[in-house]
C-alpha positions as CSV (number, residue, x, y, z in Angstrom):
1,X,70.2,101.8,60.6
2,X,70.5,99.5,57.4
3,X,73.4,102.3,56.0
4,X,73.7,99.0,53.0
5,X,70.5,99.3,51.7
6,X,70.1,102.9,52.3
7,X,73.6,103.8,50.4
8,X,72.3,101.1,47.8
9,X,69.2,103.0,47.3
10,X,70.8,106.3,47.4
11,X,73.3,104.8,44.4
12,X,70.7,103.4,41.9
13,X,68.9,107.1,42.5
14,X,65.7,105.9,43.9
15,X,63.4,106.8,46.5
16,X,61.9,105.1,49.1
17,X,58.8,106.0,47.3
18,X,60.3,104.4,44.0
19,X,60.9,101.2,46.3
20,X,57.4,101.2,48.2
21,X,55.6,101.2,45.2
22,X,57.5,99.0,43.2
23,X,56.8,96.7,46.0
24,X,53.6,97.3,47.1
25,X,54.3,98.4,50.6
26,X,54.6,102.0,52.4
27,X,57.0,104.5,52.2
28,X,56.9,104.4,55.9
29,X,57.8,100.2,55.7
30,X,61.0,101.6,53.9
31,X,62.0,104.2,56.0
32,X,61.1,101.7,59.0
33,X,64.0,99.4,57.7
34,X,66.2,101.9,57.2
35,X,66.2,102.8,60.4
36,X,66.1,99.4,61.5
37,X,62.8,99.8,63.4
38,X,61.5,96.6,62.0
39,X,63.4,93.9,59.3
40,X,61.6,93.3,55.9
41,X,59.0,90.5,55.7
42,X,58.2,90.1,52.5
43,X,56.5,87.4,50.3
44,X,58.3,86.1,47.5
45,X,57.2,88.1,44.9
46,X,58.4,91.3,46.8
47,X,61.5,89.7,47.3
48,X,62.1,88.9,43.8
49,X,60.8,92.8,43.1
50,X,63.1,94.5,45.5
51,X,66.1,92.1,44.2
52,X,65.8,93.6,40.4
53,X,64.8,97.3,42.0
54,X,68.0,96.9,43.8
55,X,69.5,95.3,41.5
56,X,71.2,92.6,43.1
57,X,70.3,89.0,44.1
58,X,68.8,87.5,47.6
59,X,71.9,86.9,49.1
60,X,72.9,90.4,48.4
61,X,69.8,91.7,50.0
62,X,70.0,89.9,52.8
63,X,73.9,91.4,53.4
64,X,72.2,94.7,53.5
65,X,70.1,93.6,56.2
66,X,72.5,91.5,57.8
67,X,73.3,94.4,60.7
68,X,70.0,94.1,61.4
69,X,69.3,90.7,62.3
């Protein structure tokens, strides 16, 4: 499970929902990474939109992905 990006979501008071469509992918995608059934592959411009919905930068994001690589 990514707990960092699920206890980083959980902090800013979003939803995976919030997230998905921010992002333009499912809420299943989200819950997918959470659970660390598949990593994010994302094009730029998601990346850059889940950095500022998470508010942090791409080397932050990738830390909270980083037990699942």
């Amino acid at each position: 499970m990514s707990n960092k990006f699920f206890e980083t979501r959980k902090k800013l008071n979003l939803t995976q929902r919030d997230i998905a469509e921010t992002i333009g992918v499912t809420v299943q995608t989200i819950s997918n990474w959470e659970t660390g059934l598949y990593k994010p592959k994302l094009t730029i411009e998601q990346t850059q939109k889940l950095c500022r919905v998470m508010d942090t930068d791409i080397y932050g994001l990738k830390k909270m992905f980083e037990d699942n690589l």
